[in-house]
Residue, then its C-alpha position, 0 to 999 in steps of 0.5 A: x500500500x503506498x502513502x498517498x494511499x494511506x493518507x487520503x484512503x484512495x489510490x492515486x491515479x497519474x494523468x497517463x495512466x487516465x489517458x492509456x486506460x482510454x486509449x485502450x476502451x476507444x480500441x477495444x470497443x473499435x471506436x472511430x472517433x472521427x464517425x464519433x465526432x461528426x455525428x456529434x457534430x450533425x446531432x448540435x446542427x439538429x438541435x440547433x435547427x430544432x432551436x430556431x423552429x421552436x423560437x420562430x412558431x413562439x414569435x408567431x404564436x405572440x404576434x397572433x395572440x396581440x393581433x387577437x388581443x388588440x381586436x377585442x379592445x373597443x375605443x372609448x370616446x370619454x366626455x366632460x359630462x358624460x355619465x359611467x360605471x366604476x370597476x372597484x376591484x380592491x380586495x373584499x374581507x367577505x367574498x360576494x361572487x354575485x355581488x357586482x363590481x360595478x358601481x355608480x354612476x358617476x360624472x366624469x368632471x374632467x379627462x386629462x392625459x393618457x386615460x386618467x379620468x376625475x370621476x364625481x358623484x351625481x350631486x357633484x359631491x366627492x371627486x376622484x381620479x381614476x384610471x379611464x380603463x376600470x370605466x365604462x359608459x353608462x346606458x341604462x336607467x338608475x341603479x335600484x339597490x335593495x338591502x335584504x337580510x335572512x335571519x337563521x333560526x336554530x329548528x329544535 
């Protein structure tokens, strides 16, 4: 037993003896390392190929899906004046799926740049300025809200 071995509880292999050793497995198993290496080579291209198809179809598949995407947004002609629903979309502490989001309507007082829209209630009372995207164009009659209430009794 050597000292290296001794030492760090493993045998100690040199470079060239690493090197002969595969030398020997490539001819015992009749390796040609050039058919090796070329087909290496033809398997990177493939995969290479494969790459620029997959990232061509993804480019594609973005620029349909924005088309599609810029298809379904509509215009919308704010005015001074004109009357809307406000999308409210804070999170809720007592979740009502049936309940609408929608609320209002109010007036829109101004328009300024870039969709901000400043919204104020019917009276005129409490203004407030909001993203001219969670609006949208009122066309109906006064909104009736009813408050109901259901009281559970224990049935003994």
């Amino acid at each position: 037993m050597s000292s290296y071995a001794l030492v760090f509880g493993k045998t100690r292999h040199l470079l060239l003896v690493l090197e002969h050793k595969a030398m020997w497995v490539v001819k015992k198993l009749n390796f040609d390392l050039k058919a090796i290496g070329e087909a290496r080579r033809l398997q990177l291209v493939e995969l290479d190929e494969w790459r620029t198809h997959a990232y061509e179809n993804s480019k594609i598949y973005k620029e349909c899906a924005k088309r599609w995407h810029e298809k379904q947004l509509c215009e919308k002609n704010l005015q001074v004046g004109q009357k809307v629903l406000f999308y409210n979309s804070r999170l809720q502490l007592f979740f009502d799926k049936l309940k609408s989001r929608w609320s209002g309507p109010f007036i829109i007082k101004e328009v300024f740049l870039h969709g901000v829209v400043e919204l104020c209630n019917e009276d005129g009372t409490n203004t407030f300025k909001v993203n001219g995207q969670r609006v949208k164009i009122y066309n109906g009659e006064d909104l009736h809200r009813e408050n109901t209430s259901v009281y559970l009794r224990n049935s003994d």
